[in-house]
C-alpha positions as CSV (number, residue, x, y, z in Angstrom):
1,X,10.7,5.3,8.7
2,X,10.3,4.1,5.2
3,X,7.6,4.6,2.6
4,X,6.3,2.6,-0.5
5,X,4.0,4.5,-3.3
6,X,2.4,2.6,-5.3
7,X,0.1,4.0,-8.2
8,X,-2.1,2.2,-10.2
9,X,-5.4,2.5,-12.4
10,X,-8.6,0.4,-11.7
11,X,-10.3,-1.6,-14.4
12,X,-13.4,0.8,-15.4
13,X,-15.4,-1.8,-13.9
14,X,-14.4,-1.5,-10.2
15,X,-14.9,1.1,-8.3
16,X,-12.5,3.0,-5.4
17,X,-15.4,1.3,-2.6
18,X,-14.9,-2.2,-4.4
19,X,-11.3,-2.0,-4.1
20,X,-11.6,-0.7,-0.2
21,X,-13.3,-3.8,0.5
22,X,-11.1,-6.5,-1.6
23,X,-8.4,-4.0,0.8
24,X,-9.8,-4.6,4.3
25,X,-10.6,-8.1,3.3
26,X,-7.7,-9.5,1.7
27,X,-4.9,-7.3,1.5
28,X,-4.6,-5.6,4.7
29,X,-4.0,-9.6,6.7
30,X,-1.1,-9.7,4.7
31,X,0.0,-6.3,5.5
32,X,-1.0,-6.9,9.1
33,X,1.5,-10.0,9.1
34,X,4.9,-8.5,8.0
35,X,7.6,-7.0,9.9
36,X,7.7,-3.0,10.7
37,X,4.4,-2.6,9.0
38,X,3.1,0.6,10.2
39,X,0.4,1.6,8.5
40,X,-1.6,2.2,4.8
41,X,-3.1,5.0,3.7
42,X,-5.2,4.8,0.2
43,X,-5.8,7.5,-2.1
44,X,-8.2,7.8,-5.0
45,X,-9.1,10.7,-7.6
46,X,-12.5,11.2,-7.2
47,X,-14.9,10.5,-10.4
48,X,-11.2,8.9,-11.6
49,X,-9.7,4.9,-11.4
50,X,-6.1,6.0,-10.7
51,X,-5.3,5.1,-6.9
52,X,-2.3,5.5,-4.7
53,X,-1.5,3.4,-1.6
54,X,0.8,4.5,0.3
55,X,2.4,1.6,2.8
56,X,4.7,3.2,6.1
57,X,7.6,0.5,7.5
58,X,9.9,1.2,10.2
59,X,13.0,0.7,8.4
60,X,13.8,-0.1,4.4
61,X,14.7,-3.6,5.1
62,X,11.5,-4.3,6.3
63,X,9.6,-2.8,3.2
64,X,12.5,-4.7,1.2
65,X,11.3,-8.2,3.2
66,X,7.7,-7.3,2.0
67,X,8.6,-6.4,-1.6
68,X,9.6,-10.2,-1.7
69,X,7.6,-12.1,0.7
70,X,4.1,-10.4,0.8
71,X,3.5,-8.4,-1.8
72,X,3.5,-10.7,-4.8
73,X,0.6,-12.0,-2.8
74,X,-1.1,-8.6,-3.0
75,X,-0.2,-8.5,-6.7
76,X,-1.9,-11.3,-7.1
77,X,-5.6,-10.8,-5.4
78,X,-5.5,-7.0,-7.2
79,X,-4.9,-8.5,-10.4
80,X,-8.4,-8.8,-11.1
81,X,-8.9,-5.6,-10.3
82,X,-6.5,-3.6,-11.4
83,X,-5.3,-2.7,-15.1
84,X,-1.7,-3.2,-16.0
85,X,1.3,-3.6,-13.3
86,X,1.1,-1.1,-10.5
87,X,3.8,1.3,-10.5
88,X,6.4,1.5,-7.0
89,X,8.7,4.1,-5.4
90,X,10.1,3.4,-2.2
91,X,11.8,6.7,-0.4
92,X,13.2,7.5,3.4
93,X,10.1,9.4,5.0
94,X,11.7,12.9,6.2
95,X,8.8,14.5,8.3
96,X,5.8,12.5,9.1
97,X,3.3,13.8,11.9
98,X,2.9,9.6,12.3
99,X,6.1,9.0,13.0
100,X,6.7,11.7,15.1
101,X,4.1,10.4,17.8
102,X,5.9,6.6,17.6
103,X,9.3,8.4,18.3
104,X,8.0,10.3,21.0
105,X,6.2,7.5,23.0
């Protein structure tokens, strides 16, 4: 299993619920769409406008395929939202409660 991180700050006029939404919305049909997508999990600092999504894929390629073929497509529709580019680190998930349920079933 494979992870992205991305961390990013939100313009001081959007809030962490405003974001969700424009999320469930817009960005999570692409997500839904691409290969080995496994799941998303969103993280914000409360009373803060730094967030960090956190994207699972079964293998590298896959989060590789998205890099190029999705996510420019996310950049674009958070652009309004967010301030400045969003920062991305990609890394082999070693333990993962998640993924130890897929590899058991």
């Amino acid at each position: 299993m494979f992870a992205r991180n991305v961390a990013f700050t939100l313009k001081p006029s959007t809030t962490a619920r405003q974001f969700a939404q424009i999320f469930d919305k817009e960005i999570l049909p692409v997500l839904k769409r691409q290969k080995g997508f496994k799941d998303e999990i969103t993280f914000a600092n409360p009373g803060g406008n730094d967030l960090t999504a956190i994207s699972l894929w079964d293998t590298k390629e896959n989060a590789d395929a998205y890099n190029v073929s999705g996510y420019p497509e996310v950049l674009k529709t958070i652009s309004t939202v967010v301030e400045g580019p969003p920062k991305v680190h990609t890394a082999e998930v070693v333990s993962s409660t998640f993924h130890k349920m897929f590899v058991a079933a």
